[in-house]
N, C-alpha and C positions, 0 to 999 in steps of 0.2 A: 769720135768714139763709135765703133762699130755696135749693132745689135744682136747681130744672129749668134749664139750662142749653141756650142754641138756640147751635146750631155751624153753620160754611157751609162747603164744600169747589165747587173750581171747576174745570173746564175749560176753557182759553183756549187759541182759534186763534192763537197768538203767531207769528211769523215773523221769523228772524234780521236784528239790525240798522234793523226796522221800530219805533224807538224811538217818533214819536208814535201809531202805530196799535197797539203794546203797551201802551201806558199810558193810551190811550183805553175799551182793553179793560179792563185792570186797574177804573181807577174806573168801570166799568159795573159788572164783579162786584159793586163795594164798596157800589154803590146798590144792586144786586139782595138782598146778602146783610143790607144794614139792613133792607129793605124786608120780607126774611121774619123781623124780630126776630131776625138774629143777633148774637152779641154778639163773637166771633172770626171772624175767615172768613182761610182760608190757601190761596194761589196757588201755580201750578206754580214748578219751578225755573229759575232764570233769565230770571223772566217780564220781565225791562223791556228785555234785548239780544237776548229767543229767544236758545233751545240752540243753534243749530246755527250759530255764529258761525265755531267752528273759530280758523284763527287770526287773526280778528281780537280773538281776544281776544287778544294779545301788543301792542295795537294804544293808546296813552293814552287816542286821541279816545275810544273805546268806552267806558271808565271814567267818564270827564266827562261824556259823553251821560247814561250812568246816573245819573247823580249828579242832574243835572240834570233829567230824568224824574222821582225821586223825588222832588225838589223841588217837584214839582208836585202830584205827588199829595198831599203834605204840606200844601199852599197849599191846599188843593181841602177847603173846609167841608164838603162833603157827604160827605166820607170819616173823616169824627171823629164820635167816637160808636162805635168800634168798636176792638176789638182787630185789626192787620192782620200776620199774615206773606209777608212782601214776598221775593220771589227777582232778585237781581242780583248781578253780579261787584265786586268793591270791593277796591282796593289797600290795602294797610296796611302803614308800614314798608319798600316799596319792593317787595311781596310779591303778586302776585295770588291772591285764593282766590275760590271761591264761597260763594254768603253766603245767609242769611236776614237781613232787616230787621223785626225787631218794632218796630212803633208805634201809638202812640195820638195821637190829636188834637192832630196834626202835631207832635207831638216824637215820635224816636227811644230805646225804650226801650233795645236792643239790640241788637249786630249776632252773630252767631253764624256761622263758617266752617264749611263742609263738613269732617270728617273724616276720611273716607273715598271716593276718589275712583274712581270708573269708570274705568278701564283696558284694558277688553279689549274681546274681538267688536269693535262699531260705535264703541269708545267710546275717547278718547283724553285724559279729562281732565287729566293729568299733563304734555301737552305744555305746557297753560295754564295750569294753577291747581296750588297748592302746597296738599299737606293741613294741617290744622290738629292737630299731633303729641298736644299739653297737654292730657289729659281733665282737666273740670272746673276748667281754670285759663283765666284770663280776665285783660286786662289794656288801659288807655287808649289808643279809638281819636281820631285829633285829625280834627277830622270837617276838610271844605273849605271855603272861606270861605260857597259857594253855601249850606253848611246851617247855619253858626253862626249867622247872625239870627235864623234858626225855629227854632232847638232853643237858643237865649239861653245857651248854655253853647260850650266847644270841644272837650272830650270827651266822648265815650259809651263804654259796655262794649263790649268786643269779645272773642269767646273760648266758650268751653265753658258756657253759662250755663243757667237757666231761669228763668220769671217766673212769681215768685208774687202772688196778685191774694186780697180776700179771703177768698173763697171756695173758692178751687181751686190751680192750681198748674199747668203747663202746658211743656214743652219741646220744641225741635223736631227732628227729623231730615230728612236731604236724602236724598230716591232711593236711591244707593247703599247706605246706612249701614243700610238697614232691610234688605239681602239678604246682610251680613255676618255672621259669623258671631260676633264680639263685638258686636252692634248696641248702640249708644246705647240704644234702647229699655229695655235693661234695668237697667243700674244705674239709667238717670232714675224707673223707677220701682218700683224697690227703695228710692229717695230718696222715695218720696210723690210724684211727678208721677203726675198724672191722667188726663191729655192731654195726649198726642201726636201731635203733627202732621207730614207727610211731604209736603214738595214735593218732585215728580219731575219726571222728563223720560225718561219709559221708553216704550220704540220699544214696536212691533206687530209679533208673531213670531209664526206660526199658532199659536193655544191657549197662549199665555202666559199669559193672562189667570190661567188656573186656579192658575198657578205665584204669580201676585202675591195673587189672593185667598189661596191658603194658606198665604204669609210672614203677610199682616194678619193674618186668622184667626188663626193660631194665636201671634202676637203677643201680641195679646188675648185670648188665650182662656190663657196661660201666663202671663201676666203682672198681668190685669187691666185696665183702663181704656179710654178712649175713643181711637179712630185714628182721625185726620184726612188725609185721602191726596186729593192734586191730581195731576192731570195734566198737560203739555201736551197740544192737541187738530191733531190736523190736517198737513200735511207743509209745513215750515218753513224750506226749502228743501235740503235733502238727499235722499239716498236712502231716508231714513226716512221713516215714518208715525207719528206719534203717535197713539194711539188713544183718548188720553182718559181716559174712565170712573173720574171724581172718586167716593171713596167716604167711609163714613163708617160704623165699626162700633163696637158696645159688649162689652168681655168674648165676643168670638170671633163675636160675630153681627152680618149685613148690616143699617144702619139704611137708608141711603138710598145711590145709583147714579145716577151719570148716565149717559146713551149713551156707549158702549162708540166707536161711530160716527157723524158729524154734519159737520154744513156747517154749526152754529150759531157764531159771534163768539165768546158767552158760553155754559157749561152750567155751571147752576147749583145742585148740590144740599144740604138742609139736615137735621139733625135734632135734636131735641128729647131731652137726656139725666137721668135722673136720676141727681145723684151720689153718693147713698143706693146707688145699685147696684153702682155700681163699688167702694164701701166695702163692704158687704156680699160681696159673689164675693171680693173679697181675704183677706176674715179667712175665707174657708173654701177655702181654695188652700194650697197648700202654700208660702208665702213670706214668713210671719212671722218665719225663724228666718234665713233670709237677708236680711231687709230688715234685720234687729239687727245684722246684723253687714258689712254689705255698709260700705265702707269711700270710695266713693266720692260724696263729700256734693260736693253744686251751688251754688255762690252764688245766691242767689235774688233775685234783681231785684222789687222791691216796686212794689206798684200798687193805689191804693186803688181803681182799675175792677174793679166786680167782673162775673163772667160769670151770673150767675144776683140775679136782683130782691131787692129786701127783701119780708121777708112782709108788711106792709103794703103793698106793689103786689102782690100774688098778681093771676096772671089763673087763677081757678077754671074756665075754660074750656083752658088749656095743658093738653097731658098729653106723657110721653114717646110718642118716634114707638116705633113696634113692630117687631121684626125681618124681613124679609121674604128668600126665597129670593132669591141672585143670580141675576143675568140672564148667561147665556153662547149662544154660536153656534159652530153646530156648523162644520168646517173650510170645507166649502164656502162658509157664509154669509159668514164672515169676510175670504175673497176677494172674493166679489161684493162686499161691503160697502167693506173696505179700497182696491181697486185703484179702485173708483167712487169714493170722497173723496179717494185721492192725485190723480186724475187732474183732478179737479175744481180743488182746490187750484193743480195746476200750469199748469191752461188760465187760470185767472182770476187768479192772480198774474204770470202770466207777459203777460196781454194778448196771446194769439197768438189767429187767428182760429179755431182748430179743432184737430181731427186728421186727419190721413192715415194709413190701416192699410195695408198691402200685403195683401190678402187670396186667400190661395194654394186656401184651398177645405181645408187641413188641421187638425186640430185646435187648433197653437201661434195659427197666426192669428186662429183663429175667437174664441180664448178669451181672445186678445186687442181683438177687434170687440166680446164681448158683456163685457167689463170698461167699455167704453164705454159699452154699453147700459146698464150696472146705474149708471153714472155721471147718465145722463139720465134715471133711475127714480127716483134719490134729490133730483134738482134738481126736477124735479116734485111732490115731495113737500115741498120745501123750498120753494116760489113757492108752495103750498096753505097750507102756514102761516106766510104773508106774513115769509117771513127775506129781511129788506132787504136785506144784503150780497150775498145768490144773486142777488134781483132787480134788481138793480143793474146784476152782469155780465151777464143773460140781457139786459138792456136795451141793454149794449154790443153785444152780439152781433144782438139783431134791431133795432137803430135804431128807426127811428118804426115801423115792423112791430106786430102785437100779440104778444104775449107767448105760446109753446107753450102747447097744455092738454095736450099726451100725448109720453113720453118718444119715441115713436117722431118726433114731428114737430120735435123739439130735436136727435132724432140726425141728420136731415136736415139741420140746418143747421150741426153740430158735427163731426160725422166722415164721412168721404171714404176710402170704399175701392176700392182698385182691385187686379183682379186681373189679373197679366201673366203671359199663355201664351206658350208656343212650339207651334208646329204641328205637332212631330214628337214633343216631351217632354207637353206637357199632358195630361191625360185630361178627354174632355169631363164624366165624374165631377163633376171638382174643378171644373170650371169653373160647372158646377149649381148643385155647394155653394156655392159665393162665393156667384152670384147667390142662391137661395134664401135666404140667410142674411140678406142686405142686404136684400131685400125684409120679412123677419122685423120685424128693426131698425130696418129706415128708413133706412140709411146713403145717402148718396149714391155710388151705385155705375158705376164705371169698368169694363166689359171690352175687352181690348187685348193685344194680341199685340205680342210684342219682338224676332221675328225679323230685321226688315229690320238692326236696329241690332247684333242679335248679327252675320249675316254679313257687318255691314261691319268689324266687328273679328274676325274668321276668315279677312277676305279681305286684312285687312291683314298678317297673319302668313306668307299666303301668295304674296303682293305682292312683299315683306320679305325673305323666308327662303326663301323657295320648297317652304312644306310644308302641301302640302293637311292638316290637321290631322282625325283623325279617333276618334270614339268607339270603346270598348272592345271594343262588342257589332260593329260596324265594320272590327276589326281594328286598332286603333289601339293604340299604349302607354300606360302608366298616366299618363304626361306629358302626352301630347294628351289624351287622358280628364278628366286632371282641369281644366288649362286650358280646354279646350270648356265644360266647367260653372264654372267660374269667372267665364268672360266674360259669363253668364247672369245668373248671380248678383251680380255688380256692377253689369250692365245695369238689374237691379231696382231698385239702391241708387241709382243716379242718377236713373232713370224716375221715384221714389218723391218724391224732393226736387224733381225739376224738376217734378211736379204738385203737390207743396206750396207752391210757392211761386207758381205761375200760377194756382191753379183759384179762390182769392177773388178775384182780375180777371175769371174770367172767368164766375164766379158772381154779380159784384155785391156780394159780402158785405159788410154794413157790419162796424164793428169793429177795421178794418184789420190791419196783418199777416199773417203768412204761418200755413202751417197747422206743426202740429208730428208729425213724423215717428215713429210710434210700431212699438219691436221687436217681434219673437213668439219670440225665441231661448228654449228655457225650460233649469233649470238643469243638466239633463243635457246638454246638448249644448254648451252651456258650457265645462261639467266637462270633457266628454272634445275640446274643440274641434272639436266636427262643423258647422264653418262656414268658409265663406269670408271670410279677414279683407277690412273695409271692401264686407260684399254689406249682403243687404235685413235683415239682420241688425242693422246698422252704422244705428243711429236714434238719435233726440233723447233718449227714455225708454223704459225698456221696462216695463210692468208688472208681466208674468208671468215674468222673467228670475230671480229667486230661487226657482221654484213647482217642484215634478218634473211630471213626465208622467202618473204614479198620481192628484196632486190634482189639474190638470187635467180629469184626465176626472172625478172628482168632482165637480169646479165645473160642468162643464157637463152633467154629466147632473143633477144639481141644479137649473141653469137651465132646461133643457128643462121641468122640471115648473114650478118657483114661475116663470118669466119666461112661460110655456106658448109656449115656441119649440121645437114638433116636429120641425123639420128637421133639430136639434142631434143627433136619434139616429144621421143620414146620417156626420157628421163623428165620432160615439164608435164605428160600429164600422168606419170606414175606415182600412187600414195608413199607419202613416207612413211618406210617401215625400217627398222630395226636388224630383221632376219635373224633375230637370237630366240624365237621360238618356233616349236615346230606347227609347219601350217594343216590344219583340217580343211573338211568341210565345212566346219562352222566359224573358224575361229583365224583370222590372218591378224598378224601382228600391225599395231599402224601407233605410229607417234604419238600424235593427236591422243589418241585413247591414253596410251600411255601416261603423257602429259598429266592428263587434266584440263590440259588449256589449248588453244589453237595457235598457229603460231602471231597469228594475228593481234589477240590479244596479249599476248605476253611482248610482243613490241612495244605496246600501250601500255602496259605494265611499267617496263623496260624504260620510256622516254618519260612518263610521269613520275617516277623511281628516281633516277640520276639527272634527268634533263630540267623535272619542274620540283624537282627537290620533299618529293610528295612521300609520306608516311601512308599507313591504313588507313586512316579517319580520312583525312584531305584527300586522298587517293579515291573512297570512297564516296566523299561528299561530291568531288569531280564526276565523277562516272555517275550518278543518278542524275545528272544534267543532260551529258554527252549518251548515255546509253538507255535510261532509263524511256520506257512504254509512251510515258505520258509527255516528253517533250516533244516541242513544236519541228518537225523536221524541214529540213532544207532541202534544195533538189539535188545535192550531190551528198545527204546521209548514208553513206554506206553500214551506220553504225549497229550493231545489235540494238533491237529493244528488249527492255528485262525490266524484268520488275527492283526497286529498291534490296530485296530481302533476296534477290538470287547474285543481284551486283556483289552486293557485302559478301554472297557465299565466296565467290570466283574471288574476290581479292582476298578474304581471308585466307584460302587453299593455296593461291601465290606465297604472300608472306608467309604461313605457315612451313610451307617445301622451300621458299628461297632460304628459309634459316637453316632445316634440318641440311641441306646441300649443300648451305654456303663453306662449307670447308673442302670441297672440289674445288672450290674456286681459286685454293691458294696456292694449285699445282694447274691451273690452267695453262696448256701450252702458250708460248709468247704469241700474240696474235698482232699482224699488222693493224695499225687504229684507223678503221676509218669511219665511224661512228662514235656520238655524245653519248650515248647512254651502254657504252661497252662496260660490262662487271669485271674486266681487266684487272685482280687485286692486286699485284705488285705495283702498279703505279698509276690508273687511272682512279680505283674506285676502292678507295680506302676504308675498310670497314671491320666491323669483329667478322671470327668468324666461329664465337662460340656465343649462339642467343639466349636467354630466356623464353620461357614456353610463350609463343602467343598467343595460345589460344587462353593464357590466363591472363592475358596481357591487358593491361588498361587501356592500350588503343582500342581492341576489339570491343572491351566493356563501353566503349562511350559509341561503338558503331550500332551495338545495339540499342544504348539509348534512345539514338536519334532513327534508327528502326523505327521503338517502342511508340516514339513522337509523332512519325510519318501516319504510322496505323491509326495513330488515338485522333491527327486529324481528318482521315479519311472516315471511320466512325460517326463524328460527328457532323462529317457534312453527307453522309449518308442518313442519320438521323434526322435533319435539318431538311 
């Protein structure tokens, strides 16, 4: 009996509901992973309907599609010869779950349901899929007619199973089930399973990565044996990003990786195990005396396929692959990287001719122009190594044209920025930086001013009503104040779309379509709604919409060096401002002020908020720890000290304005996710969006309390 065992683990661009373009995918991996000698190779989760179906999975047609899909693969010769675990949704009994599909050479070994299912943050599997309760019990799936000819029988297993082959032994886990705290992984191989396999569908969160490598890691490194871990790759039509990065480790160490980030169809990585080693790390672990007694035995599905040669075919040229360091990126990369592949994804699936940025000359925008830019860095890189799918779109996009050599001459014909001044609010500053910025880049750059169309909607008010409307600095009330910048501010939102939608007429662009209007709102300003509902805000996608204002400037003062865009220094150390009032001598518009809050703490806000699940009171109780005068600080406190009684003001002022704003929230542009504490209301962060006053609110009355408490002890140890 031979040992050496070649395993495949995959990344696939899947995209929800693209049932022939998933399963064109799928039997490409299946040719790539015979092709490097593997004998198993296992796909992301729900690779034949893509993850982000939502509810169409409540939906039959979606079920029979699947069905019908795998049918094909089934049929498809070139896909036999191999051990497959297959990801698709499959009814049983009248039940939706999510499933693995084991097969070989077109029959159905197994079907295996998800038992543990994703529920929270991004994820809602429980509206669709029912978990699978029965560890270890298994019972008669009556497959559909489409699959009774090719699998010559009418039932297969369905349930809690594993397959044993002669050699080896093998069971699978789905995403979730590997970050649970009872995980499958371990009774299966307390049972003698060898290999474990993990199809996901796990989004892109800044540095999660580290989080997923040291579930496997130490998986394997606790347990023993081989992890097999798929991803989905790519944004599949949701607010998510999948990130991909199929791995593959033995007993707690990296064999092989694929890109983390890519614009490829397939990624495909393999490696070569011995299973001598996995026996050997086990008998010197500490898990001979639980594996005697663990109580949880698997029916084992037989298959005389085996995963490793007889020694009579020895190839004395195989050897096991070797462990090598993972590959990670640091935060800034992971943006540049991520918002340049989501954006990619959503221009080329979407067949729109480009983008429009509204570019103000401030830092949200800028970082929203060069997320494009790193978008037309990675296409460039992707045309160099002839990836037909890029080349394809870039073909739609220049018609009989030649094809870009340099991301700047791609961003010329992709994004479209325009900056819109007022004559008395702009600073020729900001209007520098636009331009600098777009000459940087390449973008095709628009400067323009919006005055005429603002004072016809000032003149209408005064027409109307009969009130010369005026700024604060003016003389005016906070009323006219804020409506003078409002009417600015939506001026941008329509100016922004009414050039999206003309300037490929009047560019000639081949490719047809309009352009896609892209936000710069980032998560602070969100959070505390510092926008105008329906202004320049109010776009198609926004990429930097879950980012703070700290990583930003990370990302772009990172650009400035690896993209060598000097200008970007102009935009890191200019204040953010608004430019929706007019500037004096005494008086420049600045965020900050505006706010109330800095952007710094409203990220603490923001992660205490959503992250640590914090109310007023606990929010407050926290912060007189972390922030307050009198604790002990450490050598890397960067924290404000304050007093107790100015803490409670600042969070009161938060929750106060996050309530009166939180209905901005429910027209927030869709923003790619790459942060936990994103106010995403459609589907991260579910909440009213019509509060009671807080400031009568019993949270507040008990923050005063314990105020009232604080003083009465300081008091008495002043009197003392």
């Amino acid at each position: 009996m031979g040992r050496l065992v070649t395993v495949a683990a995959c990344a696939l661009r899947q995209w929800a509901l693209d049932f022939e373009g998933n399963t064109n995918r799928i039997i490409e991996s299946i040719r790539q992973a015979k092709a490097a000698g593997a004998r198993l190779r296992v796909g992301p989760e729900l690779e034949i309907s893509g993850y982000s179906c939502n509810d169409h999975f409540l939906e039959p047609d979606l079920y029979l599609h699947c069905m019908e899909m795998l049918a094909r693969i089934l049929e498809d010769e070139t896909c036999h010869g191999i051990l497959l675990d297959i990801g698709l949704p499959v009814t049983h009994r009248n039940v939706n779950y999510n499933c693995r599909v084991v097969c070989l050479d077109g029959k159905i070994l197994f079907i295996r349901p998800k038992m543990y299912l994703a529920n929270d943050g991004n994820y809602r599997e429980m509206r669709y899929f029912t978990p699978w309760l029965r560890t270890t019990h298994w019972e008669e799936f009556h497959l559909p007619k489409i699959l009774q000819k090719l699998q010559g029988s009418t039932h297969v297993p369905f349930g809690d199973c594993v397959i044993s082959t002669p050699d080896s032994c093998f069971g699978a886990e789905t995403c979730e089930e590997m970050w649970s705290p009872d995980a499958p992984h371990i009774p299966m191989t307390l049972d003698g399973v060898e290999i474990i396999t993990n199809s996901s569908a796990s989004h892109f969160s800044l540095q999660k990565l580290d989080i997923r490598l040291k579930l496997i890691g130490e998986a394997t490194r606790k347990c023993g044996g081989v992890y097999i871990y798929s991803n989905v790759s790519g944004g599949d039509g949701e607010r998510l990003y999948f990130d991909g990065c199929a791995m593959i480790l033995c007993n707690g160490q990296v064999l092989a990786q694929s890109p983390q980030f890519s614009l490829n169809e397939v990624d495909l990585v393999t490696a070569t195990v011995d299973l001598e080693e996995v026996r050997a790390y086990r008998s010197s672990i500490s898990r001979a005396m639980q594996a005697a007694q663990n109580t949880r035995k698997y029916h084992r599905i037989q298959t005389p396929f085996e995963l490793s040669p007889d020694e009579e075919h020895w190839d004395i040229r195989r050897r096991p692959t070797l462990p090598r360091e993972p590959i990670y990126y640091s935060a800034e990369e992971e943006i540049a990287l991520c918002t340049g592949c989501y954006l990619w994804d959503y221009l080329a699936r979407s067949k729109s001719a480009g983008y429009l940025a509204p570019l103000s000359g401030g830092l949200d925008s800028c970082a929203t122009s060069v997320s494009v830019f790193s978008m037309c860095r990675l296409v460039i890189l992707a045309i160099k190594d002839e990836n037909q799918s890029v080349i394809a779109t870039v073909k739609r996009l220049y018609g009989d044209s030649a094809l870009p050599q340099t991301p700047q001459e791609l961003c010329r014909r992709v994004l479209h920025t325009v900056y819109m001044g007022m004559s008395k609010q702009s600073s020729s500053e900001t209007r520098q930086r636009a331009k600098d910025l777009s000459e940087a880049i390449g973008s095709y750059h628009i400067n323009l001013d919006i005055d005429s169309v603002y004072h016809a909607q000032k003149n209408l008010v005064q027409s109307s009503l009969g009130l010369d409307a005026k700024f604060k600095v003016e003389g005016g009330t906070h009323a006219e104040n804020l409506m003078l910048q409002n009417i600015q501010a939506r001026t941008r939102m329509v100016t922004a779309y009414e050039f999206a939608q003309i300037l490929p007429t009047t560019r000639e662009l081949a490719g047809g379509g309009s352009l896609l209007v892209l936000g710069s709102a980032n998560v602070g300003e969100a959070l505390r709604g510092y926008m105008t509902k329906y202004d320049c805000s109010s776009a198609d996608i926004n990429p930097i919409g879950s980012i703070d204002k700290a990583a930003l400037k990370g990302f772009i003062a990172w650009a400035r060096d690896h993209f060598d865009i000097p200008c970007l220094e102009e935009f890191l150390n200019a204040t953010p401002t608004a430019e929706l009032e007019p500037v004096t001598e005494d008086y420049t518009q600045s965020d900050e002020a505006d706010m109330g809050l800095t952007y710094a703490e409203l990220t603490a806000f923001g992660r205490l908020r959503k992250e640590r699940k914090m109310g007023p009171l606990s929010m407050w109780q926290h912060l007189v720890h972390v922030w307050g005068k009198d604790r002990e600080k450490g050598p890397d406190d960067q924290n404000p000290c304050l007093e107790p009684a100015q803490i409670a003001e600042k969070v009161k002022f938060f929750f106060v304005h996050y309530a009166i704003t939180r209905h901005k929230a429910t027209t927030l542009t869709p923003a790619l996710h790459c942060n936990d504490y994103s106010p995403d209301d459609n589907r991260f962060d579910l909440r009213p969006f019509l509060y009671p006053s807080f400031w009568q609110s019993w949270s507040f009355k008990r923050i005063d309390r314990e105020l009232a408490r604080i003083e009465e002890g300081r008091e008495k140890a002043r009197s003392a």
